[in-house]
C-alpha positions, 0 to 999 in steps of 0.5 A: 337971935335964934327962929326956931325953924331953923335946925342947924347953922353951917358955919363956913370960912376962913381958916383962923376966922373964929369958926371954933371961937364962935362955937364955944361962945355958943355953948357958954351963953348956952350953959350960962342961961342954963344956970341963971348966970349972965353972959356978957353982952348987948341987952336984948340977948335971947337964949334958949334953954337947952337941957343938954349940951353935945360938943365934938371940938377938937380932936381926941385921938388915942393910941391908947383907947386905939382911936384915931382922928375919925373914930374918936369922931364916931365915938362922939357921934354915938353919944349924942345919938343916944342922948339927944333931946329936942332941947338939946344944943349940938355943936360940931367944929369940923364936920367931915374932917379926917376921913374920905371927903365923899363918904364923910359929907354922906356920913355928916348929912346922915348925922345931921338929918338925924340929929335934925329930925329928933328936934335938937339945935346944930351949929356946926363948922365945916369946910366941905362943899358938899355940906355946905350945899345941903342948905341950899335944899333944905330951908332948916339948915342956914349957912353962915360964914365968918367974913374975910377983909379982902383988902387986908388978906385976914378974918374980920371975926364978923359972922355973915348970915346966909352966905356960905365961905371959902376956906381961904387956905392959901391965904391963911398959909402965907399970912402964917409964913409958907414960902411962896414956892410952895404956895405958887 
């Protein structure tokens, strides 16, 4: 369940911890709630009704439309700046990848105070510290992370509220198959 006060969840944890799977979740319970079709789960499911949906997953890079990783990025910005309503449900996988991690966690902060401000619902992935931090100022930003098992080295697919997560990189390498002389 959603409080309202709340303008945007930072989603942190491991990499392949479902991070992406839990926003494409979100924007289909979202659209399934808008068109009046039920969405599979426990009874007692809450879901606002947005009047849009901006959605920047993946990467759209083109040789062709001369966009790299970060413009395409930008391009997706643009959009939902200009078409964002307080009803709106913004969901972000990836914030601050592809670009210089200082001017791109100053970059994302901006976006998300701005997105903030005109009333929309952010969810949104990342791994940058410094985003990941802005929750600890600012009471409308809720960190989350998808939980870890410690004890079997993968993701549980379990999202904790509140707590932020590690990335979990190495991990995730040698669980994939990196030889251990790259990862020493």
């Amino acid at each position: 369940r959603v409080k309202r006060e709340i303008a945007t969840f930072e989603i942190t944890g491991p990499n392949t911890g479902g991070k992406t799977v839990l926003l494409k979740t979100l924007g289909l319970a979202g659209i399934c709630a808008r068109t009046g079709f039920p969405f599979p789960g426990e009874e007692g499911q809450n879901v606002p009704f947005f009047d849009s949906f901006f959605v920047d997953v993946g990467d759209s890079q083109s040789i062709e439309s001369h966009l790299s990783s970060f413009s395409g990025h930008i391009e997706r910005f643009k959009t939902i700046l200009a078409r964002v309503t307080p009803r709106s449900l913004v969901l972000l996988d990836e914030l601050n990848s592809a670009t210089d991690p200082t001017e791109g966690a100053a970059l994302g902060r901006a976006f998300l105070e701005t997105v903030m401000a005109r009333g929309a619902l952010i969810v949104g992935t990342t791994h940058d510290p410094q985003l990941k931090a802005l929750a600890l100022n600012d009471d409308r930003i809720l960190n989350a992370s998808m939980e870890f098992d410690e004890s079997s080295k993968s993701p549980s697919y379990r999202i904790l509220f509140g707590v932020p997560g590690r990335s979990r990189a190495l991990e995730t390498a040698e669980r994939l198959g990196i030889p251990s002389e790259v990862l020493d």
